[in-house]
N, C-alpha and C positions, 0 to 999 in steps of 0.2 A: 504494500500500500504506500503511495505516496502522501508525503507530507500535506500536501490540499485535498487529496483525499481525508484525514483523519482530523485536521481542522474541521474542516467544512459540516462532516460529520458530527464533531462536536459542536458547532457553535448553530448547526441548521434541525439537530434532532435530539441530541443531549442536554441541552442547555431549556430549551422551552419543555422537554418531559420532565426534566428536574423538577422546573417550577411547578407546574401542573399538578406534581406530585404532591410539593410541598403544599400547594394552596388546597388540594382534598385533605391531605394532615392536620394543616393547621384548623379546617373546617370539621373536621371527625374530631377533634382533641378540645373541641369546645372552646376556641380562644375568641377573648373577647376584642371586638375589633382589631381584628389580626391584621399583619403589616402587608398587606397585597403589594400594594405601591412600592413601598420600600425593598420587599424584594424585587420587584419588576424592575428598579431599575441594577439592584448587583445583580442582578442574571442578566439583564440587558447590556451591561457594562463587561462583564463575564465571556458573552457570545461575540458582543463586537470585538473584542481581543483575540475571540479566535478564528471568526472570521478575518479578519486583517493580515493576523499569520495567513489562512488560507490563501489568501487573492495577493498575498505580495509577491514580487515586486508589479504593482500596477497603479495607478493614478485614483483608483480605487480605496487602495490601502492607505495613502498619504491623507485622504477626505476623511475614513475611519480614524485615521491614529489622530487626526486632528480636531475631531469630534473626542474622543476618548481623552484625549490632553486639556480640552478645555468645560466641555457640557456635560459630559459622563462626571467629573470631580462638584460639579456644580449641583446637579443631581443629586448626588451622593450626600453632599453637605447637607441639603436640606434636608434630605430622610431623616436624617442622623439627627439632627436638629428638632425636628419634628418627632424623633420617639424619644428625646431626651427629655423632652418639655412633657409628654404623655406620663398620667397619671398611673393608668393601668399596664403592668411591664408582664410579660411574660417570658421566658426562655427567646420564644420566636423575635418577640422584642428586641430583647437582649441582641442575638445573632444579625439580626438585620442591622442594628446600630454598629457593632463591631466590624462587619462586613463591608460598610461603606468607606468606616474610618480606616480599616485595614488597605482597603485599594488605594485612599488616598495618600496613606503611607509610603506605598509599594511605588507609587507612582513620584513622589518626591525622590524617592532613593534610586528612580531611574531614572531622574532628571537628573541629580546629584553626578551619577555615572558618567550618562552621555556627556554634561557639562566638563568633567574633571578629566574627562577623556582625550 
């Protein structure tokens, strides 16, 4: 298999049954206004990562990583923000907050990289 083969894979069938999954989960486990949003966009942010791997090198990928560099972290902030400030926290809570802050982590310490590089 090649490399856009296994990308592609993941970010076009992996990534949306994940969620899917989790959003039945979280609705069988009885959470109280569960974080739909919040995860749609770390899965959202998640799949464009792997789609971008898929489709590089193409003019494609450069629109993707430039969306993920700027509106994917902007995104993320306000989830995050949004279940900080939420009264009712659950596990799922919890993970979707960590999730956003983690990417946004991951993504300074690639800038840090690329920069120092």
């Amino acid at each position: 298999m090649t490399n856009f083969t296994i990308f592609a894979v993941l970010s076009l069938v992996v990534c949306p049954t994940a969620y899917i999954t989790l959003c039945v989960w979280m609705r069988k486990s009885g959470v109280q206004r569960p974080p739909y949003i919040p995860f749609f966009f770390v899965f959202g942010t998640v799949g464009g990562g792997m789609l971008a791997l898929a489709l590089s090198p193409s003019a494609l990928t450069a629109v993707s990583v430039i969306f993920l560099a700027t509106l994917a972290p902007l995104a993320l902030i306000m989830s995050s923000i949004y279940l900080l400030v939420r009264a009712d926290r659950s596990k799922f809570h919890r993970v979707a907050f960590w999730s956003g802050l983690t990417y946004l982590a991951m993504l300074v310490v690639w800038m840090t990289m690329v920069t120092v590089r």
